[in-house]
C-alpha beads as a LAMMPS data file, in Angstrom:
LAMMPS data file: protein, C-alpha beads

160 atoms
159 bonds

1 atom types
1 bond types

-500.0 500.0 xlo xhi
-500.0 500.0 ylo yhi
-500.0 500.0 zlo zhi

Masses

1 110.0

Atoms # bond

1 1 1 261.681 -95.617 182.811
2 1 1 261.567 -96.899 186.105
3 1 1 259.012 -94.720 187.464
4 1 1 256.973 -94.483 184.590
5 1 1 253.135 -95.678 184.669
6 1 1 252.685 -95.587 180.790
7 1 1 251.816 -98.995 180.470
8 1 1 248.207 -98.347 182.603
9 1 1 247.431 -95.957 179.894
10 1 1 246.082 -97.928 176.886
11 1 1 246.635 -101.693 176.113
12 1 1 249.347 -102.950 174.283
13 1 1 247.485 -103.216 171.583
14 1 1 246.876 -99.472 171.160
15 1 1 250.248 -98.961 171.750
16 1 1 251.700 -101.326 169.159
17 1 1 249.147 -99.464 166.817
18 1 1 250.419 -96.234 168.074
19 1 1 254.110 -97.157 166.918
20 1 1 253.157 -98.405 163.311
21 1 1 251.071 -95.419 162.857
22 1 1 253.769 -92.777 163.872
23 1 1 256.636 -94.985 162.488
24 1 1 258.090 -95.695 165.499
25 1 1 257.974 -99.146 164.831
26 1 1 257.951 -100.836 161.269
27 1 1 255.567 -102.802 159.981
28 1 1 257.569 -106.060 159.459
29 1 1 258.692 -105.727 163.112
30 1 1 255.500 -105.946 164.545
31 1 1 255.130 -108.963 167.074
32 1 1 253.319 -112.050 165.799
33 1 1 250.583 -111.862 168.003
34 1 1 249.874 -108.509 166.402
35 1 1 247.629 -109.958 163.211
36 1 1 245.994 -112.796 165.063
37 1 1 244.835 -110.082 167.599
38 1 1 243.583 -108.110 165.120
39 1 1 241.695 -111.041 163.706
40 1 1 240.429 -112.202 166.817
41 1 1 239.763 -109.516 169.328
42 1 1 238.715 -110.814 172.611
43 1 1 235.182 -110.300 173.822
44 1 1 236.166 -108.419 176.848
45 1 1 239.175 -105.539 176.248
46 1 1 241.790 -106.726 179.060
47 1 1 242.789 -103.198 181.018
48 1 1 245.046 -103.022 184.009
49 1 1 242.779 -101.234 186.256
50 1 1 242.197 -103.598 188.850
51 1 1 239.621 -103.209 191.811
52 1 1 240.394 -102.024 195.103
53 1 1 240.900 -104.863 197.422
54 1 1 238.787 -105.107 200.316
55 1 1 239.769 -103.870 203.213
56 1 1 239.439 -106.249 205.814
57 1 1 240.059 -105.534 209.988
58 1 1 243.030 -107.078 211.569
59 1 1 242.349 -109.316 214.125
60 1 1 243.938 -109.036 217.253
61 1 1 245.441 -112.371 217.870
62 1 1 246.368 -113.103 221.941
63 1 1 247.832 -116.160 223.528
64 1 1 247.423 -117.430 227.231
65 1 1 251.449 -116.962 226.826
66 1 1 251.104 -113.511 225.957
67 1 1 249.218 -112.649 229.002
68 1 1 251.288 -114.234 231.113
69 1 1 254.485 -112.299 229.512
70 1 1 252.624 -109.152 230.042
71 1 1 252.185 -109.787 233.113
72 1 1 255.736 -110.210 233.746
73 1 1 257.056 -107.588 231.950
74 1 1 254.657 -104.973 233.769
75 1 1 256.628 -106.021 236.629
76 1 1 260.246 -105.523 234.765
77 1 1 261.092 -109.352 234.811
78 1 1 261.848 -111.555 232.469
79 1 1 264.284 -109.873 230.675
80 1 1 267.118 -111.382 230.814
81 1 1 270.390 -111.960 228.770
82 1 1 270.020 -114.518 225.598
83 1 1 272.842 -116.349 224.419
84 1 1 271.737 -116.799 220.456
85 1 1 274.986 -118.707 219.612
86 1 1 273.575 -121.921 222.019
87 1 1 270.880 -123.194 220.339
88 1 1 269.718 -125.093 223.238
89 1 1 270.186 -122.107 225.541
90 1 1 266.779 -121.403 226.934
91 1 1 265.507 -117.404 227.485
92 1 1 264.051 -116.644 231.263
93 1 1 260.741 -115.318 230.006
94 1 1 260.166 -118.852 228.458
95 1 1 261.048 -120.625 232.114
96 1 1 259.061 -118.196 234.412
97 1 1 256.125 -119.193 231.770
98 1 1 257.053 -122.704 232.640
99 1 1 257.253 -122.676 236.792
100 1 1 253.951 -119.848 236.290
101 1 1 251.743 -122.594 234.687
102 1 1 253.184 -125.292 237.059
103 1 1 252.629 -123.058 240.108
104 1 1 249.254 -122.166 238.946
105 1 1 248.518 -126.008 238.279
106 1 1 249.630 -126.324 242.529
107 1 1 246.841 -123.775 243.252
108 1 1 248.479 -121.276 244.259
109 1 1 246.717 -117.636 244.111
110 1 1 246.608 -115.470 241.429
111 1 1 248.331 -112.815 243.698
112 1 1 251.161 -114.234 244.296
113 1 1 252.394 -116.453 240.807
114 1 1 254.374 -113.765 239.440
115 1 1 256.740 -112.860 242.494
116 1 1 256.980 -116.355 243.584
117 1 1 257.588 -117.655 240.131
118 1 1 260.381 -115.227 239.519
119 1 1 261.912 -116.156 242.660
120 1 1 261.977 -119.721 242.130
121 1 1 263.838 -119.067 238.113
122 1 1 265.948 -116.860 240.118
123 1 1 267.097 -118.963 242.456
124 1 1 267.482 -121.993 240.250
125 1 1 271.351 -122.739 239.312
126 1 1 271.999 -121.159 235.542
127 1 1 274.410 -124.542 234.060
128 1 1 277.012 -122.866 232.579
129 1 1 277.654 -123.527 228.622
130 1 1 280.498 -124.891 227.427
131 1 1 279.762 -122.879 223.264
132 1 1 279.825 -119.482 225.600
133 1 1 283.163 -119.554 226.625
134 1 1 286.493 -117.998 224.623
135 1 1 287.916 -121.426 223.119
136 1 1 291.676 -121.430 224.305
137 1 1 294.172 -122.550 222.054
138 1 1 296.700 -125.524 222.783
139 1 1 299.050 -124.248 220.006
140 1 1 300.770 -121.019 220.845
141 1 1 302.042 -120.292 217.408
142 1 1 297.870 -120.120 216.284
143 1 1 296.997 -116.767 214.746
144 1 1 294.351 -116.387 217.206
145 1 1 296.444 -116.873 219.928
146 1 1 299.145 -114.002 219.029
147 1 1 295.911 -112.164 218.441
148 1 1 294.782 -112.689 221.758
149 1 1 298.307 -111.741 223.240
150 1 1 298.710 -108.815 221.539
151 1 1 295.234 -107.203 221.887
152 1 1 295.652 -104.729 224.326
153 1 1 291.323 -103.795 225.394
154 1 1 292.358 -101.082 227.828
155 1 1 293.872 -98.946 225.915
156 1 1 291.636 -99.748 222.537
157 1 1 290.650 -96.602 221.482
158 1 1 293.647 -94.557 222.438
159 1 1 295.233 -93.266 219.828
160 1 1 299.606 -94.611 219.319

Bonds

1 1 1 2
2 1 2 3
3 1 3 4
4 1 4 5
5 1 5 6
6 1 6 7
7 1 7 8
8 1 8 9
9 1 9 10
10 1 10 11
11 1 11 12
12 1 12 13
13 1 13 14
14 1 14 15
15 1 15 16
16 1 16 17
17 1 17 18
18 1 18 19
19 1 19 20
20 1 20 21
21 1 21 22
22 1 22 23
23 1 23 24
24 1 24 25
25 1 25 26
26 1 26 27
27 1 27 28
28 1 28 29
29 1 29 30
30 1 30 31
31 1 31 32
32 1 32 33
33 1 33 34
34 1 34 35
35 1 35 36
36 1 36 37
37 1 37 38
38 1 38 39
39 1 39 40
40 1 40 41
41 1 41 42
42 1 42 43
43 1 43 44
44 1 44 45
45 1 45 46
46 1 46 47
47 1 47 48
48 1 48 49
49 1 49 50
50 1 50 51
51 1 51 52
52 1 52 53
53 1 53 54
54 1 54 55
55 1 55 56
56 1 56 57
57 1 57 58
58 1 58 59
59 1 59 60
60 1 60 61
61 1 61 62
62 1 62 63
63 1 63 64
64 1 64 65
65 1 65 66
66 1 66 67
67 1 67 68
68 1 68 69
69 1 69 70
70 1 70 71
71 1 71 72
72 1 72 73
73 1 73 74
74 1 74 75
75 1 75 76
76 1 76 77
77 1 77 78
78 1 78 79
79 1 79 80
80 1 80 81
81 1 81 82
82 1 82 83
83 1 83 84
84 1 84 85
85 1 85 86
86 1 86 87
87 1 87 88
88 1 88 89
89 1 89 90
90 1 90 91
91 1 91 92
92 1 92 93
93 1 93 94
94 1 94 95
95 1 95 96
96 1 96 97
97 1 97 98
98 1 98 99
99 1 99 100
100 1 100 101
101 1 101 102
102 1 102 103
103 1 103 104
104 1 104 105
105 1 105 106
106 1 106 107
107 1 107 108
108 1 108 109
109 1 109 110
110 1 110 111
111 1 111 112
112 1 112 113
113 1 113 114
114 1 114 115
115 1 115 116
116 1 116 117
117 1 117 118
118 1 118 119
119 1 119 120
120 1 120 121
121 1 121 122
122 1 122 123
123 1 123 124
124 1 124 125
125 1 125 126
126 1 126 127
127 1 127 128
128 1 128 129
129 1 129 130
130 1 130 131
131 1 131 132
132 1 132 133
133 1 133 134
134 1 134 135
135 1 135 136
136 1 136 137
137 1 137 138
138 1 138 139
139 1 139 140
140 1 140 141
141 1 141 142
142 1 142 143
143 1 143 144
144 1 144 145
145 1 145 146
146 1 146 147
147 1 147 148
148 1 148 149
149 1 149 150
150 1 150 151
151 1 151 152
152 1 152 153
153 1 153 154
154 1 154 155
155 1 155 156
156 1 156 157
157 1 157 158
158 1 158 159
159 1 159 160
């Protein structure tokens, strides 16, 4: 059985002797380590009970990064959209870490890195990717393009 926990319960030697006694298994069935454990018993019985492990703290593990993110995020920034099918598509909380440390590396005050790195991502010019876009089709008889033509998104979930 799936759930059962008979096999902590004994070692499979006692239950191998347990079968042959009550018949449950017959005697020229019994495994061949059966005899040469007999023979040779270890010095030790092997049980299943194993000790509890030792429970050890977890450490709290903190980057520079992390603060910085924090930082941003208490502030709602750097949240932006993601476009996972670009691999090379970069997400904003990643750049206003980049223009934070290079701002910070200018001297500028503590005070004022957040707001004026988020303005300076916010103002730089997003290049547009060329994987984001719908791919048009040059063949009108495609199936995606009489999919496309006949897909009516207004009027999706009205009922014909």
């Amino acid at each position: 059985m799936a759930s059962s926990r008979l096999e902590r319960i004994g070692t499979i030697l006692t239950r191998v002797e347990g079968l042959l006694t009550k018949g449950g298994m017959k005697p020229d069935d019994r495994p061949l380590w059966f005899d040469v454990y007999r023979a040779f018993p270890p010095f030790a019985e092997p049980r299943v009970a194993k000790p509890k492990p030792e429970i050890k703290p977890i450490r709290q593990i903190l980057y520079q990064e992390d603060i910085i993110r924090a930082k941003f995020h208490s502030k709602g920034l750097g949240m932006g959209a993601v476009n996972i099918l670009n691999p090379n598509s970069e997400p904003q909380i990643k750049r206003l870490i980049k223009q934070y440390e290079k701002l910070k590396s200018e001297g500028v005050p503590d005070e004022e890195l957040v707001e004026k790195s988020a303005a300076m991502v916010a103002s730089e010019p997003r290049p547009e990717n060329k994987s984001s876009k719908i791919p048009k089709t040059d063949n009108p008889e495609s199936v995606t393009s009489k999919v496309l033509a006949e897909a009516d998104l207004k009027n999706i979930f009205s009922e014909k």
